[in-house]
C-alpha positions as a Markdown table, in Angstrom:
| # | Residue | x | y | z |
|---|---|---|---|---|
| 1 | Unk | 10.8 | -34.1 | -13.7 |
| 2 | Unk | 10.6 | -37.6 | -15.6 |
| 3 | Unk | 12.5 | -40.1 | -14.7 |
| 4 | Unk | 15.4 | -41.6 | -16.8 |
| 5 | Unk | 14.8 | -45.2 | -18.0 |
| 6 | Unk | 17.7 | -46.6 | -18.5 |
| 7 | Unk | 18.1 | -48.6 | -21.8 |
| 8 | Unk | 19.2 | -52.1 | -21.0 |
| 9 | Unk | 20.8 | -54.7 | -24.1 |
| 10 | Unk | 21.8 | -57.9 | -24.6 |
| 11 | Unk | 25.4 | -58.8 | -23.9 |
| 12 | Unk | 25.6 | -62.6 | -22.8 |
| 13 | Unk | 24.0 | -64.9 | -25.3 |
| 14 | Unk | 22.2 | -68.1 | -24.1 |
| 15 | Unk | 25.1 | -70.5 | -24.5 |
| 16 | Unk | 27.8 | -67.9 | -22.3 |
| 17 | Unk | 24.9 | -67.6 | -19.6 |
| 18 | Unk | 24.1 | -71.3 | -19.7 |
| 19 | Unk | 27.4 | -73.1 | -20.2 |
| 20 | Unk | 28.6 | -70.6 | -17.2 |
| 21 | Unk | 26.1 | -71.5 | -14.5 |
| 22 | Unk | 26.5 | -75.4 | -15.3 |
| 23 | Unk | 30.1 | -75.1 | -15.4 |
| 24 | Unk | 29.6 | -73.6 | -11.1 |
| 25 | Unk | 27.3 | -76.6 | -10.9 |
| 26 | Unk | 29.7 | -79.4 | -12.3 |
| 27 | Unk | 32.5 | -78.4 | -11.1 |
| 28 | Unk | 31.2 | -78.3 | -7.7 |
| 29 | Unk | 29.8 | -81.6 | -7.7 |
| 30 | Unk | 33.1 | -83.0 | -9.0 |
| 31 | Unk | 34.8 | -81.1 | -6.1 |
| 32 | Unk | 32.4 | -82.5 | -3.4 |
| 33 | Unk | 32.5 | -86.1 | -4.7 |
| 34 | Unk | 36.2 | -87.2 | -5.2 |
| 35 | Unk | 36.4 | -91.2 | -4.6 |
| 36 | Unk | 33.3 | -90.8 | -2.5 |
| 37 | Unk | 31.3 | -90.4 | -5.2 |
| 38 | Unk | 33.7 | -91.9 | -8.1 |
| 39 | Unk | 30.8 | -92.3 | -11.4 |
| 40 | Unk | 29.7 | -88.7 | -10.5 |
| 41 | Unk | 32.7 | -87.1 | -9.6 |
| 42 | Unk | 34.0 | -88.8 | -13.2 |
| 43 | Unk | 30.7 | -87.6 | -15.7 |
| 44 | Unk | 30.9 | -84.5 | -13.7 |
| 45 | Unk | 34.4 | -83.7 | -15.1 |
| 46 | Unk | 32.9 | -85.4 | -18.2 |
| 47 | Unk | 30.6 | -82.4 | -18.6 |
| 48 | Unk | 33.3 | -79.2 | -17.4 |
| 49 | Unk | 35.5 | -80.5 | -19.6 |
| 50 | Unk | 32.9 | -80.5 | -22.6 |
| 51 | Unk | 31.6 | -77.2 | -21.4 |
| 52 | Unk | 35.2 | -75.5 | -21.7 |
| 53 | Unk | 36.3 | -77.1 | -24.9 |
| 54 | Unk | 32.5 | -75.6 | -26.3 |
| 55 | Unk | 33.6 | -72.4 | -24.3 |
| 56 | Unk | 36.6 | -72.2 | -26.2 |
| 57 | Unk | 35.0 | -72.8 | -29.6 |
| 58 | Unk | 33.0 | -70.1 | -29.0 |
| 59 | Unk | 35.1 | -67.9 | -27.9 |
| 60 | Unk | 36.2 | -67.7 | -31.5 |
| 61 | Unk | 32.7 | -68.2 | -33.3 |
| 62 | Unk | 30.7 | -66.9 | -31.0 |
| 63 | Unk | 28.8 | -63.8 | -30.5 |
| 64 | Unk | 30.7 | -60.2 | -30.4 |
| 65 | Unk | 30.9 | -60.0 | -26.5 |
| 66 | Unk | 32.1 | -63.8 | -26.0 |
| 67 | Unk | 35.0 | -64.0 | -28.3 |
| 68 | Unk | 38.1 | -63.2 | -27.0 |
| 69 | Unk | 39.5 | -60.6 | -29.4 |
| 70 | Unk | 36.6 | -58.5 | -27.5 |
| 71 | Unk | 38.1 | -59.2 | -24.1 |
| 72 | Unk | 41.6 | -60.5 | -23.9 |
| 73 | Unk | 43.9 | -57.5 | -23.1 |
| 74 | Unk | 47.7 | -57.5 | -22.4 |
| 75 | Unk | 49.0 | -57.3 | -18.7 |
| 76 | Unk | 49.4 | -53.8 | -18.7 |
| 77 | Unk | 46.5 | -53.2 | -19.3 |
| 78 | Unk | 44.7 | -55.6 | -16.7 |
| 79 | Unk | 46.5 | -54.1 | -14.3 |
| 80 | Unk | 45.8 | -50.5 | -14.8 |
| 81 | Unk | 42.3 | -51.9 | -14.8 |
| 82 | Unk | 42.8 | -53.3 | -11.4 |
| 83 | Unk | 44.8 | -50.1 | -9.6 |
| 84 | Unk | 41.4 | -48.2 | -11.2 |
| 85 | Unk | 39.1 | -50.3 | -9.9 |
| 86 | Unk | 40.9 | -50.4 | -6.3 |
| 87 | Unk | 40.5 | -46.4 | -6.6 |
| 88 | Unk | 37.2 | -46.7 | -7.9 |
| 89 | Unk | 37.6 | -44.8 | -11.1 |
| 90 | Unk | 37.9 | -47.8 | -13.1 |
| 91 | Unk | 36.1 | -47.3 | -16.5 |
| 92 | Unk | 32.8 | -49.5 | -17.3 |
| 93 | Unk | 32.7 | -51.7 | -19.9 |
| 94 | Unk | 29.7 | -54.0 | -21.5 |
| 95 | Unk | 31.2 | -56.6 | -21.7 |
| 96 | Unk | 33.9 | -58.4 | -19.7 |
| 97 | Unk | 36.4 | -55.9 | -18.6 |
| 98 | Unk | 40.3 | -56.2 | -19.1 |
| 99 | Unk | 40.3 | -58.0 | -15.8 |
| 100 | Unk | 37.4 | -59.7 | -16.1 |
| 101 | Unk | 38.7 | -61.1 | -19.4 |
| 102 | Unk | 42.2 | -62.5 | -17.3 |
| 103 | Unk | 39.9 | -64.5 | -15.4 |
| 104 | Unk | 38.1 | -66.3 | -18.1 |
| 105 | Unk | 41.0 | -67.1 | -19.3 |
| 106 | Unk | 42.6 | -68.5 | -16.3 |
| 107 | Unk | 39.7 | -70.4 | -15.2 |
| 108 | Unk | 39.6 | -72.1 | -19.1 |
| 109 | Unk | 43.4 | -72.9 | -18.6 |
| 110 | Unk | 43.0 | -74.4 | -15.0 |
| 111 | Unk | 39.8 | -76.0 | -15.6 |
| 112 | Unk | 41.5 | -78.0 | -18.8 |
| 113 | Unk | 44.5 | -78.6 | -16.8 |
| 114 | Unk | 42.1 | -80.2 | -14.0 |
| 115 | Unk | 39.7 | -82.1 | -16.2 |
| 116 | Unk | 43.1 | -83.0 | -18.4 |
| 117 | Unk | 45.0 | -84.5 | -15.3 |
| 118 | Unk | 42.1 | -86.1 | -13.9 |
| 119 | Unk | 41.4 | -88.5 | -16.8 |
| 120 | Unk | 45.3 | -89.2 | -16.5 |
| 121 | Unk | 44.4 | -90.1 | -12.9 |
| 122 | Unk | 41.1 | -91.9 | -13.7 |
| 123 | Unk | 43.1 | -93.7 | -16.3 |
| 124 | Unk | 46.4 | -95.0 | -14.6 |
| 125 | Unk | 44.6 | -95.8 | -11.4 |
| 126 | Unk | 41.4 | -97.6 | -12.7 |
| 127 | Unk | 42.2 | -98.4 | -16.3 |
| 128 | Unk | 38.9 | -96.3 | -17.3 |
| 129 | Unk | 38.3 | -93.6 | -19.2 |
| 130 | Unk | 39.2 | -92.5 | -22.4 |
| 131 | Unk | 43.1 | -92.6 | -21.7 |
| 132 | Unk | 42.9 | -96.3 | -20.2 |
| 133 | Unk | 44.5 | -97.8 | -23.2 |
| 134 | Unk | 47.7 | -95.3 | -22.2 |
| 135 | Unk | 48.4 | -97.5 | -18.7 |
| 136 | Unk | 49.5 | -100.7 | -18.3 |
| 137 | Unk | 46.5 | -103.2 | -17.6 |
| 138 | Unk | 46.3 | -107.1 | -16.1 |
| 139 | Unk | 45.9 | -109.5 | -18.7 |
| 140 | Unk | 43.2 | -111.9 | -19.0 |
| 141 | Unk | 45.3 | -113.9 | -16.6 |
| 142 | Unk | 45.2 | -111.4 | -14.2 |
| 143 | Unk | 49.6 | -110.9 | -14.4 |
| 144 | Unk | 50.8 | -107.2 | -15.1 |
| 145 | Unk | 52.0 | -108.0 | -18.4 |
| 146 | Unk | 56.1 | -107.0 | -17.9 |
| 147 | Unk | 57.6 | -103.7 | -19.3 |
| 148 | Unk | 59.7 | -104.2 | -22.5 |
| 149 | Unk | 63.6 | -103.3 | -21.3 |
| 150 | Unk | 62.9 | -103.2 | -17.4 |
| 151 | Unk | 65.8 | -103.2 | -15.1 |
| 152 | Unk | 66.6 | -106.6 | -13.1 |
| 153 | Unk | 64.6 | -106.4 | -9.5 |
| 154 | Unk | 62.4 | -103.6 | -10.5 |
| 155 | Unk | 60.3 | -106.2 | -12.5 |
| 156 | Unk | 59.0 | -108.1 | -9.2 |
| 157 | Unk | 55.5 | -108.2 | -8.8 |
| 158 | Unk | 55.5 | -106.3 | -5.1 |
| 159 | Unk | 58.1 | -103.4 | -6.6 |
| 160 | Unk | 56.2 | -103.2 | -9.7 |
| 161 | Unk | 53.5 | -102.5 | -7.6 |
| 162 | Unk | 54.5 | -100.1 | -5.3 |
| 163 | Unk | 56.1 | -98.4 | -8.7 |
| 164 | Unk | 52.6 | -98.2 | -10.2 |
| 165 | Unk | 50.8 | -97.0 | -6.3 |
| 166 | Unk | 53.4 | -94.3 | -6.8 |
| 167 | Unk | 53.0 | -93.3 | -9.8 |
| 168 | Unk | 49.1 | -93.1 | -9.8 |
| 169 | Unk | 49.3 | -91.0 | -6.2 |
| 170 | Unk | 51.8 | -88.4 | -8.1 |
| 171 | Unk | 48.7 | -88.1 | -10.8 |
| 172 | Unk | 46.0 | -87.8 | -8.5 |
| 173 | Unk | 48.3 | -85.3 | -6.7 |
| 174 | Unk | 48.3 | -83.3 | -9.6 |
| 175 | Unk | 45.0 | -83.2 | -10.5 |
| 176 | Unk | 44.0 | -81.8 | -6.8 |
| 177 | Unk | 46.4 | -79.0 | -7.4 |
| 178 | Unk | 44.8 | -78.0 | -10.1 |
| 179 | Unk | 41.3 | -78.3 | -8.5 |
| 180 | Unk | 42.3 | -76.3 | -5.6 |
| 181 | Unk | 43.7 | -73.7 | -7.8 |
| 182 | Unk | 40.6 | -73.5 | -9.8 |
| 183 | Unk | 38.9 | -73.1 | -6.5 |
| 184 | Unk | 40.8 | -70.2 | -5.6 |
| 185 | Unk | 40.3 | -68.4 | -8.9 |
| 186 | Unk | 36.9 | -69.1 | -8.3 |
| 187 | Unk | 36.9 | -67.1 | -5.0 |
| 188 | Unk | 38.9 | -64.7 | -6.5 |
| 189 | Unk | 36.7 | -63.9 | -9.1 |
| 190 | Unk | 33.7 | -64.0 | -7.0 |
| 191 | Unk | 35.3 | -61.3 | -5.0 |
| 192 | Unk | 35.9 | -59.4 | -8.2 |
| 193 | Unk | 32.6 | -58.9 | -9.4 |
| 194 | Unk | 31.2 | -58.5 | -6.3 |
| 195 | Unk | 33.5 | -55.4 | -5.8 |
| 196 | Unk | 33.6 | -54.6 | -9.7 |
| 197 | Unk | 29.4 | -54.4 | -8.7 |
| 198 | Unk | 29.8 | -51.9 | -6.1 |
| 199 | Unk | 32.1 | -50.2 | -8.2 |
| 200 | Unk | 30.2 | -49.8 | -11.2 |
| 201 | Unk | 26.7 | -49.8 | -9.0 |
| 202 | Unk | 25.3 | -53.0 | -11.4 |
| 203 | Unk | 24.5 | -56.4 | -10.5 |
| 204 | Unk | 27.0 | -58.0 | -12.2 |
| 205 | Unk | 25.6 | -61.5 | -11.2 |
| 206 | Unk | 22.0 | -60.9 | -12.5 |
| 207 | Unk | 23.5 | -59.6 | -15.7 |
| 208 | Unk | 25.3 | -63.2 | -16.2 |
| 209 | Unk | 21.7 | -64.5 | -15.8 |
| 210 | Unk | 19.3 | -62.3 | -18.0 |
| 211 | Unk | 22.1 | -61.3 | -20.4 |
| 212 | Unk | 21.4 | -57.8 | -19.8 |
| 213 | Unk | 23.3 | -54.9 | -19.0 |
| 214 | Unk | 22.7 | -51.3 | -19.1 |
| 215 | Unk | 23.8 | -48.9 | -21.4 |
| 216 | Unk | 25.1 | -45.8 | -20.2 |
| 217 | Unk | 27.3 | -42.5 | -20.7 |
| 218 | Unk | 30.5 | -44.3 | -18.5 |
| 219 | Unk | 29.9 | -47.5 | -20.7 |
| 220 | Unk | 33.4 | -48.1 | -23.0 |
| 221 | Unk | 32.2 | -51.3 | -24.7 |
């Protein structure tokens, strides 16, 4: 008996594939580096943040399987995906399933939130970046120049200060909530196509780097 080929196609173009596997990259370096490493760590974020706004772009423009009428599905629908996939019945799809889709979004949204709230960080703590012009900076003196309408006492150079420490700490704060959440979505989705793999007996990680999947009678889209 001869055996059955199965018929593989295209699903991920070059840019999906690409921008993908430097967005793991970046983001990683930018993770590991922090104030260590403060002019990587910075054109790291420089680079995931170009990567999701091109992401985005394309995710109207793009190819069939990259834009997100193709994958973005309402809750129910995720999770009746997920209680499927948990019972192993979950229906294959080509391209990113209703869960799959979820994440994509969610990482887009936390990685924008993280690249958004670190310039505010970069930019109120070390007057750099492209939001610098937004914080208060010394004067070619070297004085704070004083805020317009500040309260008696508050002006003084060791509250003002303090004020500003504060104020930077609560943006830098931010910003490494968001990171750790996008590290945890991360994990989570790592988990979910390693599982969504088993399920569906495809390597779901190769696929991301060939761009091909196979086609097959369970196959939905």
């Amino acid at each position: 008996m001869a055996e059955v080929v199965a018929r593989m196609v295209r699903i991920w173009d070059p840019f999906v594939r690409i921008g993908h596997w430097i967005l793991v990259a970046t983001f990683f370096i930018a993770y590991l580096t922090e104030d260590d490493l403060l002019g990587i760590h910075v054109w790291a974020g420089y680079v995931v943040g170009t990567i999701v706004v091109l992401r985005i772009i394309w995710g109207f423009f793009g190819p069939s399987y990259a834009r997100f009428s193709n994958f973005v599905r309402g809750p129910k629908k995720v999770f009746s995906y997920l209680r499927d996939l948990i019972l192993f019945r979950a229906p294959r799809y080509l391209g990113h399933s209703p869960a799959g889709g979820a994440m994509v979004i969610a990482l887009l949204l936390s990685l924008a939130a993280t690249v958004g709230t670190g310039l505010v960080a970069y930019g109120a703590e070390h007057h750099a970046g492209p939001l610098a012009s937004y914080f208060a900076s010394e004067s070619a003196s070297g004085a704070t120049q004083p805020t317009v309408g500040a309260v008696d006492g508050l002006n003084e150079p060791g509250v003002r200060e303090r004020a500003g420490e504060t104020g930077d700490e609560t943006f830098k704060e931010i910003h490494e909530f968001f990171a750790n959440l996008t590290l945890v979505l991360i994990v989570l989705h790592i988990a979910g196509v390693g599982f969504a793999s088993v399920v569906h007996r495809e390597n779901l990680v190769r696929a991301m780097i060939t761009g091909d999947k196979r086609v097959d009678n369970s196959t939905l889209h």
